[in-house]
N, C-alpha and C positions, 0 to 999 in steps of 0.2 A: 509649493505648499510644504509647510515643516507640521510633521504629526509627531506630538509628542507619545502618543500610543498607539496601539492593535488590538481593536474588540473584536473577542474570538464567538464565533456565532457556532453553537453544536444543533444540532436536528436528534437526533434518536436519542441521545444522551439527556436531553429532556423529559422523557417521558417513563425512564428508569423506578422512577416512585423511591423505595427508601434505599434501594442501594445507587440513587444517583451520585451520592459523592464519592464512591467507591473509584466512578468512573470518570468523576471529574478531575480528581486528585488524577490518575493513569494519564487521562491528557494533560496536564498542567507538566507533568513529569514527561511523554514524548515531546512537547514542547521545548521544553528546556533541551531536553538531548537535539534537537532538531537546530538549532539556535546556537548552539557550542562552539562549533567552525567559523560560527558567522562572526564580522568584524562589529566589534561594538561590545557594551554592557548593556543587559537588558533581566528586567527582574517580571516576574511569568505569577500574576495577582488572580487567586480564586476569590471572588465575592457572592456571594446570593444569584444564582441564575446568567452570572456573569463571568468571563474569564478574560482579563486584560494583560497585553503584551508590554509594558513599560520600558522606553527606552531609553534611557539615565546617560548616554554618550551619542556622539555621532553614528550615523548607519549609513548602509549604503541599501536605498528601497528596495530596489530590484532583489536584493541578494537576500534583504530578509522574507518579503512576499515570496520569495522562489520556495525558503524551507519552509515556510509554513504553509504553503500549497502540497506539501510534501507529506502534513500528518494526517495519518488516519483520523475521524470522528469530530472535524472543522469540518464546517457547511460553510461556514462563512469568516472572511478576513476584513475586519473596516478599518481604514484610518482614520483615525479619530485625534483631532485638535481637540486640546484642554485647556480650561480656563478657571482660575480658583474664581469663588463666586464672587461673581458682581452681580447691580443694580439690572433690573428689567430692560431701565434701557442705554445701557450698558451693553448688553447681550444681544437686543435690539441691533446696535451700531455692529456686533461683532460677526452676529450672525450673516445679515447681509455683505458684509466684505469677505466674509468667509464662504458664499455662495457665489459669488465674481470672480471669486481665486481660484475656486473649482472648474469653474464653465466659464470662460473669458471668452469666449466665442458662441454667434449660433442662436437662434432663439429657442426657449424651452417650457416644458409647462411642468409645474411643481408643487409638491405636497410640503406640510410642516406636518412632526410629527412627534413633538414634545412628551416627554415624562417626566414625571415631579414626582420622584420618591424620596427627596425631601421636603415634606409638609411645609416648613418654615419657611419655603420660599413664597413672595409675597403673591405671585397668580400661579393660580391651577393651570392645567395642562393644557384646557379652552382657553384660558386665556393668554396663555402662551401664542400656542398655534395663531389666533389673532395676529396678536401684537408684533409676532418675527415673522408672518406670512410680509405682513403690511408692511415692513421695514424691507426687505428683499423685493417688491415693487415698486417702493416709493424710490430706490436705490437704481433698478432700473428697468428700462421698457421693455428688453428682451424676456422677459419672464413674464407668465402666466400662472394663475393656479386651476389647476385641473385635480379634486380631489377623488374622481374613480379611477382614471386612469394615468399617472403621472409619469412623465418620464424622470423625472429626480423624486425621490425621497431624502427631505433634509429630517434627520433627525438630532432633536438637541434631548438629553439626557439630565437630569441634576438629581445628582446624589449628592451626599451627604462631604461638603467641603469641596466640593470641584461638579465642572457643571465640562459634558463631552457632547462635541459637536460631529457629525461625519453625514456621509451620501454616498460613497460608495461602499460597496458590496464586492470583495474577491472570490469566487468561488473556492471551496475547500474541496477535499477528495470526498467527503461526506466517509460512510461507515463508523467503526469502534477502535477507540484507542488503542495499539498494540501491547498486548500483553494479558487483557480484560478475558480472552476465552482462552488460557492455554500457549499450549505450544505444540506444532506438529511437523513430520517432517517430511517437504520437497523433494522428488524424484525428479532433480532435472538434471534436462540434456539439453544440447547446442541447438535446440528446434525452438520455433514461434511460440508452442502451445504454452510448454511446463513454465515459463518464466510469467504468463499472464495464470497459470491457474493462482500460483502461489502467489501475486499482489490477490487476487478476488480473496481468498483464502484470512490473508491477512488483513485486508480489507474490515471482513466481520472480529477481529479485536486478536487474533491470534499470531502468537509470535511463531518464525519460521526459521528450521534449522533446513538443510539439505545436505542430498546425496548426488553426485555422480558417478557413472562407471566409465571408468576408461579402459581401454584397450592399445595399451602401446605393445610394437610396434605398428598395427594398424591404426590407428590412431595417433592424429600427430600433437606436437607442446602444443601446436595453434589451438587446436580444440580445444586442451583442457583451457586454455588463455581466453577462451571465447566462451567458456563457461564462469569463467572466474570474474570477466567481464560484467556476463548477467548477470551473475550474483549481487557483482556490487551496482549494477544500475538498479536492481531491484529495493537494493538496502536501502534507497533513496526514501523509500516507504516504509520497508516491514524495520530499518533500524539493523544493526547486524547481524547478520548469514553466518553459522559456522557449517563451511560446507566440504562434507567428508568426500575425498578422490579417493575410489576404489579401484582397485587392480585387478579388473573381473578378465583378464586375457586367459588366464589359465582354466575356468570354468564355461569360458565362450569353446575355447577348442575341444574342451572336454565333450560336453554337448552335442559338439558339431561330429566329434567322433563318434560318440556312440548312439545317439537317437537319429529320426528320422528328420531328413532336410526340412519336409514342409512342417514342420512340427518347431524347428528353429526357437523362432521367433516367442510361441507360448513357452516353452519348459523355460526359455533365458528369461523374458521376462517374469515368469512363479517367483527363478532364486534370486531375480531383482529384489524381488518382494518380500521374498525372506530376510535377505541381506537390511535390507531398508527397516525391518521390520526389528529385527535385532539390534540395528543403530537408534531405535527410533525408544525402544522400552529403555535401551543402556540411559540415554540423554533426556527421559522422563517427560516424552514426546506423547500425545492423546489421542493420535493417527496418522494416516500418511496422506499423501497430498501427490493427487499424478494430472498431467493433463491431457487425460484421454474426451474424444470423442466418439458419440456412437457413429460407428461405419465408417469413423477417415482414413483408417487403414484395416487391412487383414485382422492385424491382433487386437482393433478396438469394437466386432461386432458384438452383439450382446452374450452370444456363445461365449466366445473368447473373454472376452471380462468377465465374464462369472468363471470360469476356468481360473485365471489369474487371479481372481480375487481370493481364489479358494484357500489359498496356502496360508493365508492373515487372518487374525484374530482381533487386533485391532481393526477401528473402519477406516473405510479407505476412501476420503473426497477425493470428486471428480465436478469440479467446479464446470469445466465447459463442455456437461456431457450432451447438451443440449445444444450449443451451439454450433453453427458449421464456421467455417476456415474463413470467410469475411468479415465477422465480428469477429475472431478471435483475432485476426490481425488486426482491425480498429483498436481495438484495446490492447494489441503490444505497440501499436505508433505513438498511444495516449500517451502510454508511461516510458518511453525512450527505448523500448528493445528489440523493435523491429530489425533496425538496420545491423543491428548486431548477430541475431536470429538467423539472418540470411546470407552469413560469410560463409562461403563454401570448405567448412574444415566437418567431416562425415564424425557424427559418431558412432560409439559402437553398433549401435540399434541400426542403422544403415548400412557398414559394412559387413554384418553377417545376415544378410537376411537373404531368403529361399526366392526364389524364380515362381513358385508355384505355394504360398505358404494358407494352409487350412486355415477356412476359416468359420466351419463349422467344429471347433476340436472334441474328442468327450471325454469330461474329464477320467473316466475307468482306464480309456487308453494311453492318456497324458500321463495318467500314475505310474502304468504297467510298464512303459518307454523310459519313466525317468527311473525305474529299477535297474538298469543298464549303466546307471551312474554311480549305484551304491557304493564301489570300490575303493571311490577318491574323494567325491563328492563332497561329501561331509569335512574331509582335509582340507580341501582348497576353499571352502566358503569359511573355515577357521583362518585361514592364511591371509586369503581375504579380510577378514575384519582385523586381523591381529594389525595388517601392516597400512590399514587407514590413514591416508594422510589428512589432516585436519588443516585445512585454510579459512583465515577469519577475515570477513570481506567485508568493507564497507564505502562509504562513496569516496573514500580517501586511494582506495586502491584493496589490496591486500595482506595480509600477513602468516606465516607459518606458526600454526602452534605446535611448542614442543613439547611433548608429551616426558613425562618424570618418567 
């Protein structure tokens, strides 16, 4: 079957009231950007309640249904056959052969489910549904109409100069267009959790920068490469990651020298949070974004995250706090970053962590411990942001930005 378009089905974005077109324009515009790579010309039509995919050149299906599975705030993807207007029965002949070319196998039971929003046209929408039910039977015996329960929905459309035919339905990722809530930024690492919080994240209309901390030489290229990875499998969604590699080696050993081993874990991740925190107001960021859960490790009980949280002023989402380690891996296999998640290259958060690490911490003593750092402290977490490498990641791969 040749579809000369894609009618984009949104769910929430519906029911926006008078800042809907704010957020219609937001998708019409990820759309485009989504669609750029793809082979083909195709022109991205907002109309009244409607948003059509037009595709003015050859495509290749698969590869355009792939990106646009890919945008936030699409519920649904239809291909849709066009036809300038004809005669009733006209539409009649076209419908039916356009329901044999769908389902050429199989018997099936099916609804008609016409709109006439243009008046001009000579039957209403009853009598539509009639007249194309009746043509798609009399055409052949495999078909039934079943109006509560149908397994095809044909629906035909006529608007104003062209009349649109379609039945199926692609699922979309649902949520909000990226860009519509902000922008905040990702504390990720080489593990399962942080690459699904920041798709939930971005999910609700927010664009996403991130951070990583590396630690070479314990930490090897693999790792940062396995982060840079995630990055761009994620772009696949949130659109481009600029994502900052931090040089936290010097602040890990400092730590490790003067505070307490099972204390580790909290005081390094605070000056994550500081760090993150500093990267996040610079780049006009509206939070941070981590993917803790309550009780999956030492440093994620509720003690300990309030501890951690303490050092930020901005708020700090924690999309899968609720979740335990089974859905949270469903949802990295969804979006492609399990298999990646799981290559054994350690990062920093795993090579320095205590045998025994508290996990009741309080914060008087977490302050009083990291007084012990006062001497450098402040020098290396400047050293740290001064020497940020900036990588811009998208499903093409990566890129180094150089800084003036």
């Amino acid at each position: 079957m040749e579809y000369q378009s894609f009618l984009i089905k949104y769910a929430e974005i519906g029911i926006k009231g008078k800042n809907r077109h704010v957020f219609e324009e937001a998708l019409v515009h990820q759309i485009r950007l989504a669609l750029k790579p793809v082979e083909g010309r195709f022109r991205v039509v907002r109309t009244y309640g409607r948003v059509f995919v037009e595709c003015l050149s050859e495509y290749d299906y698969e590869e355009v249904t792939e990106a646009l599975q890919h945008v936030f705030g699409i519920s649904g993807i239809c291909p849709v056959k066009e036809l300038d207007m004809v005669s009733p029965e006209e539409l009649a002949r076209v419908t039916a052969d356009f329901v044999l070319a769908e389902y050429p196998e199989g018997e099936h039971t099916f609804k008609m489910h016409a709109r006439r929003s243009d008046k001009r046209y000579p039957l209403d929408s009853q009598e539509l549904n009639a007249e194309l039910g009746h043509a798609v039977l009399e055409a052949s015996d495999r078909f039934r109409v079943d109006v509560h329960e149908p397994e095809i929905l044909v629906t035909v459309e006529i608007r104003e100069e062209k009349i649109y035919l379609y039945s199926h339905v692609l699922p979309g990722p649902g949520g909000l267009p990226v860009g519509v809530g902000g922008k905040c930024m990702l504390l990720l690492s080489g593990g399962i959790d942080s690459p699904v919080a920041g798709y939930m994240i971005a999910k609700r209309g927010v664009k996403i920068d991130a951070v990583y901390f590396n630690a070479p030489p314990y930490t090897s290229e693999r790792a940062l490469q396995k982060v840079i990875d995630l990055a761009s499998q994620v772009s696949k969604y949130t659109g481009t990651i600029w994502l900052h590699n931090i040089n936290f080696t010097d602040i890990q050993l400092y730590i490790y020298e003067k505070c307490p081993h099972e204390e580790l874990t909290i005081i390094m991740r605070r000056y994550m949070m500081r760090i993150a925190e500093r990267l996040a107001r610079e780049n006009e960021c509206l939070g941070l974004i981590t993917g803790e859960s309550i009780g999956q490790v030492a440093s994620q009980t509720l003690t300990a995250l309030g501890v951690t949280g303490e050092v930020c002023t901005l708020p700090v989402f924690r999309p899968l706090i609720g979740f335990d380690k089974e859905e949270i891996v469903d949802v990295s296999k969804k979006i492609g970053t399990f298999e990646t998640s799981i290559l054994p290259y350690e990062d920093c958060c795993t090579i320095f962590v205590a045998k025994h690490p508290v996990t009741k911490p309080r914060l008087d003593v977490i302050k009083r411990h990291e007084e012990n750092l006062s001497e450098k402290i402040d020098e290396l977490v400047e050293t740290a942001i001064r020497t940020d490498e900036i990588l811009i990641c998208d499903v093409n791969g990566h890129r180094k930005y150089e800084k003036e």
